[in-house]
TORFI-99409 format. One record per residue (C-alpha): x, y, z; residue number from 1. Coordinates in steps of 0.5 Angstrom, whole numbers, plus 500, padded with zeros to 3 digits. Layout:
BEGIN
REC east north up resi
REC X Y Z NUM
...
//
This chain:
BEGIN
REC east north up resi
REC 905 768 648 1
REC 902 766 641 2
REC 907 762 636 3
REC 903 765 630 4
REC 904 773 632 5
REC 911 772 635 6
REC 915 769 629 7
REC 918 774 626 8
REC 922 774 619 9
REC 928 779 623 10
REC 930 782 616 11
REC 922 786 617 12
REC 925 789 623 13
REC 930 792 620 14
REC 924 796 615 15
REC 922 802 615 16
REC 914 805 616 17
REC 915 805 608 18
REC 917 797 607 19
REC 913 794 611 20
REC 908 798 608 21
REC 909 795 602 22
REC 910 789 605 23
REC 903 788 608 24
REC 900 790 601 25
REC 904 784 598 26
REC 901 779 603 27
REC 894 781 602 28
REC 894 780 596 29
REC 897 772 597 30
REC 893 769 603 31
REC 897 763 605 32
REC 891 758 604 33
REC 891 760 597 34
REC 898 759 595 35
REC 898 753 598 36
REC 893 750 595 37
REC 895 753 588 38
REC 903 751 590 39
REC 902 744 592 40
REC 894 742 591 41
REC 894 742 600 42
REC 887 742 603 43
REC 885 743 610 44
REC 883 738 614 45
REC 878 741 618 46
REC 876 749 620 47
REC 876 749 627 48
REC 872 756 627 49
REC 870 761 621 50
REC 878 763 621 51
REC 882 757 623 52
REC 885 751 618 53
REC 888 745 620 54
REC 891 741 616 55
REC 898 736 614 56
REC 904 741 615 57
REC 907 741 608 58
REC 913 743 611 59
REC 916 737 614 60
REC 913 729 614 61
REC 907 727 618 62
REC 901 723 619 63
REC 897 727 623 64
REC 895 735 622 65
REC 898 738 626 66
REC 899 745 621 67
REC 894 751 623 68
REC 893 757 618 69
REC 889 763 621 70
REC 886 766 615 71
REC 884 773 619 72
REC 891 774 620 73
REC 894 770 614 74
REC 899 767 619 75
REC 901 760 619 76
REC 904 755 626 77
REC 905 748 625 78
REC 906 744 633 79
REC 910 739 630 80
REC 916 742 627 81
REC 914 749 630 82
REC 915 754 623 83
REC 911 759 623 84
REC 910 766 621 85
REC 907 770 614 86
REC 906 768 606 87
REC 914 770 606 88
REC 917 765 611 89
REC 913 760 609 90
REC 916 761 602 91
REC 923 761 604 92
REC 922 755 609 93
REC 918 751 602 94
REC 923 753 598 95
REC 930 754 601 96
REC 930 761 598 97
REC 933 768 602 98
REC 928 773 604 99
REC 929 776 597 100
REC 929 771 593 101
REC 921 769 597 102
REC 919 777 595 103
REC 921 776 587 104
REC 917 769 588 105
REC 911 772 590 106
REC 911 778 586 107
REC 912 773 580 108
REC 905 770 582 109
REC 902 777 582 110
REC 903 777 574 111
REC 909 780 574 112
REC 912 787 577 113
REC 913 794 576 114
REC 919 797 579 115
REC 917 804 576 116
REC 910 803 581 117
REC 914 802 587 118
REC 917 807 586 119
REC 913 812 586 120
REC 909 809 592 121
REC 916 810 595 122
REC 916 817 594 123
REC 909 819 595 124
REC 910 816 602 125
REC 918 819 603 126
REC 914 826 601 127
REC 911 826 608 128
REC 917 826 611 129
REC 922 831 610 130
REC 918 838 611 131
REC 923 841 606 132
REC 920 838 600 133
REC 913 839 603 134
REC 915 846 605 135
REC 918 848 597 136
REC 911 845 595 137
REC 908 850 598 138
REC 912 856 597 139
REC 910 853 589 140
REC 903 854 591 141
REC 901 847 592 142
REC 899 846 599 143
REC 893 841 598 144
REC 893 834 600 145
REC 887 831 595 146
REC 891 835 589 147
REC 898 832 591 148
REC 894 825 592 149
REC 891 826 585 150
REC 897 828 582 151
REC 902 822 586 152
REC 908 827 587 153
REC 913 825 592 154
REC 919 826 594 155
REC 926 823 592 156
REC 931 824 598 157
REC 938 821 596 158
REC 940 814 596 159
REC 935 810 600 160
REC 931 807 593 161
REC 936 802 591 162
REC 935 798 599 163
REC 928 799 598 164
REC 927 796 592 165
REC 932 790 594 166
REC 928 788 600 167
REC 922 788 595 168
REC 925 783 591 169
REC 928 786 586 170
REC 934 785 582 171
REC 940 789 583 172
REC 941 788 575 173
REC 934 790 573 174
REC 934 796 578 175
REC 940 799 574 176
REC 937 799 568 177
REC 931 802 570 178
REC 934 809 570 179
REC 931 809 577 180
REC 939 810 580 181
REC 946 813 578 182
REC 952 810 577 183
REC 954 812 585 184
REC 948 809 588 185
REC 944 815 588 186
REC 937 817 586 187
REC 937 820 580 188
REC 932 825 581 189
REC 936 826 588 190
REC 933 832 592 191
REC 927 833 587 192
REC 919 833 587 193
REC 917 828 583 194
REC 911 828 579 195
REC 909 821 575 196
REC 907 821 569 197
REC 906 815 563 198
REC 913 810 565 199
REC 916 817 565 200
REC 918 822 572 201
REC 919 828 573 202
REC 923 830 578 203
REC 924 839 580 204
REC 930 839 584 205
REC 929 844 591 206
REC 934 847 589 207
REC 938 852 583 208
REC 943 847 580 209
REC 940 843 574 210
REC 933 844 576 211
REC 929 840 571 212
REC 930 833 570 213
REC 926 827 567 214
REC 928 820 568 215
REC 928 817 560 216
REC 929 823 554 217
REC 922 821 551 218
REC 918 825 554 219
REC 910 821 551 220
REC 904 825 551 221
REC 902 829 555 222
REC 900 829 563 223
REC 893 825 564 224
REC 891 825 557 225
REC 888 818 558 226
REC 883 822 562 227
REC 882 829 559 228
REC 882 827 551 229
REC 875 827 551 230
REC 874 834 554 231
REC 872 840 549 232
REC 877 844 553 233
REC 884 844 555 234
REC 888 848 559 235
REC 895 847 556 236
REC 901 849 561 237
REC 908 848 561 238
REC 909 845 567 239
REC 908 840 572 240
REC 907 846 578 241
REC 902 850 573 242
REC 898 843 573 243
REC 897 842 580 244
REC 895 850 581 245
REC 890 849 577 246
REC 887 843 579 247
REC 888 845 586 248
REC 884 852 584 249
REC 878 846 581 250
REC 881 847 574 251
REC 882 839 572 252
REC 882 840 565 253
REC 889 842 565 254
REC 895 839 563 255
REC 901 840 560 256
REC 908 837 555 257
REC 913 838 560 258
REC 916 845 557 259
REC 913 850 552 260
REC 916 846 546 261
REC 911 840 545 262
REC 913 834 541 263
REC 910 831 535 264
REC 906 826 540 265
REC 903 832 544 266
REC 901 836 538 267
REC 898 830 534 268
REC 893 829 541 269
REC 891 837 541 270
REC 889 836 534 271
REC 885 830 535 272
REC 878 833 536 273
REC 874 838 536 274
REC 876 842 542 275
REC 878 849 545 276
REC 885 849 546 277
REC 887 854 552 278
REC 895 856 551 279
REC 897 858 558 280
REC 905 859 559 281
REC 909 863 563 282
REC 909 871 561 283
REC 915 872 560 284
REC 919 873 553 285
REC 920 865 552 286
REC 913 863 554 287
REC 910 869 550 288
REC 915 866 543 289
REC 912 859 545 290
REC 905 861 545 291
REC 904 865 539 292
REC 908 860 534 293
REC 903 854 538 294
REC 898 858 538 295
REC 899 859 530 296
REC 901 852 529 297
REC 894 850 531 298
REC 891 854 528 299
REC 894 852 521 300
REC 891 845 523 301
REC 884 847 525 302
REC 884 846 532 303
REC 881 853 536 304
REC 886 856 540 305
REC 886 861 546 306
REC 892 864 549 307
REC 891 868 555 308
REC 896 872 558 309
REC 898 872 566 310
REC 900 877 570 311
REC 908 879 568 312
REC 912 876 570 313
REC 907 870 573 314
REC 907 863 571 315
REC 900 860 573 316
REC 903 857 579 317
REC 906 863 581 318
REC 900 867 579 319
REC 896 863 584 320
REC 902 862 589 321
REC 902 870 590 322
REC 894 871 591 323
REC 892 870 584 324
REC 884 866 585 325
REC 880 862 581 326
REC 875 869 581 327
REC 881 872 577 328
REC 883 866 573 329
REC 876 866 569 330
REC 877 874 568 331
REC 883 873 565 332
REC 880 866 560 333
REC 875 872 557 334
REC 880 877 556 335
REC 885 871 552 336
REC 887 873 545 337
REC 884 869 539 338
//
């Protein structure tokens, strides 16, 4: 059997698919012969082929090279004290430090981490495990991978994100004041889509109580404007569904203030440039309230402004959902109200 594949940390085994994903990306990122070099100045001694170093172990005192690091696999074996394994074990051993504390050190190398990141990346992988939450999407409409990919939604099941972000080196202290998890241990955003947006979330629950919740009470801008305040059109929508059904329906120009009611931020941006701004909100009595007194707003700033009026009582995700196609959509932008 081969020293360097069978040495494993026994905390990995217990990872889920999702952790150790995280995990082989954390690796990648740090090969052991690189850290060693920047950590202590080690050298090797020899290349004994295009993938395989040798050198002075730098674990234990010694004479004659007897370290080996598979640069391929970025694993590391010394025949002389007989440690091995990946770029972690190596830390722990180096260092004396737990699995834990390893991680925090290695993602401190990688010019710090983003707890909010991570996060999401776990979520977008737990989505892809519940047919429940894959199943609501699509009784939203929203069915298409590369919109759910672009959009990074995930899915937030319940109390799992904690232990998931311990194991990837976070502090319990840092955890608690992201917001990510209540006083009970639980997600915030438990049993919710989440949409990511800026350093905020939105999570829509699959159920009636509390439905719509965002992680921080600010909410910023509005969705993806980096990429979208160039455009000389913009779809805007109420929410983060409507998004996604406009884009899978290949209108990418949508976005959306997460509800009808824009903050100053938002509102700055639509009128920042020159542009037609296309009001799409729910048909119902608030979403036509909302429109109008946008839409005159707007327009007392100089912005071009189109409201277009769906089908009632339809939103735009439901309008798609329900049979509603892109043909028919561009029939309704000609029809829009000044």
């Amino acid at each position: 059997m081969n020293p360097l594949t069978d040495t494993m940390n026994t905390v990995e085994t217990m990872f889920t698919a999702t952790d150790r994903s995280a995990l082989e990306e954390l690796k990648r990122r740090i090969p052991i012969e690189h850290y060693l070099q920047t950590e202590l100045q080690w050298q090797p001694d020899r290349r004994l082929a295009p993938y395989h170093l040798t050198g002075l172990c730098p674990l234990h005192a010694e004479t004659q090279p007897s370290f080996s690091i598979q640069t391929r696999k970025n694993l590391f074996y010394c025949h002389g004290c007989g440690q091995g394994g990946d770029v972690i074990r190596l830390v722990e051993i180096l260092h004396q430090m737990t699995f834990p504390q390893a991680l925090a050190h290695l993602r401190s190398r990688l010019g710090g981490s983003n707890l909010l990141e991570d996060a999401v990346a776990y979520y977008r992988t737990q989505l892809l495990c519940f047919p429940q939450a894959l199943q609501f999407l699509a009784q939203r409409g929203i069915s298409d991978p590369t919109t759910i990919q672009a959009m990074r939604i995930g899915y937030a099941p319940g109390a799992c994100l904690r232990a998931h972000l311990r194991l990837l080196g976070y502090h319990a202290e840092h955890i608690r004041q992201s917001g990510l998890i209540n006083p009970q241990g639980r997600d915030t955003l438990y049993r919710r889509i989440v949409f990511p947006y800026g350093d905020n979330l939105y999570g829509r629950s699959l159920d009636a109580s509390m439905p719509h919740r965002f992680l921080r009470a600010s909410k910023g801008g509005l969705y993806r404007w980096n990429s979208l305040h160039l455009a000389p059109e913009i779809l805007l929508v109420e929410g983060f569904f409507d998004v996604a059904a406009l884009w899978q329906a290949g209108f990418a120009h949508a976005t959306c203030g997460g509800g009808a009611h824009l903050n100053r931020t938002q509102f700055q941006q639509l009128i920042t440039g020159p542009r037609i701004v296309w009001i799409v909100f729910d048909r119902d009595d608030a979403g036509e309230q909302a429109a109008a007194s946008l839409s005159l707003r707007l327009q007392q700033a100089g912005q071009m402004v189109r409201r277009v009026r769906l089908p009632y009582p339809h939103d735009p995700a439901s309008y798609f959902a329900a049979g509603g196609d892109a043909v028919g959509f561009r029939a309704l932008l000609r029809e829009a109200l000044p």
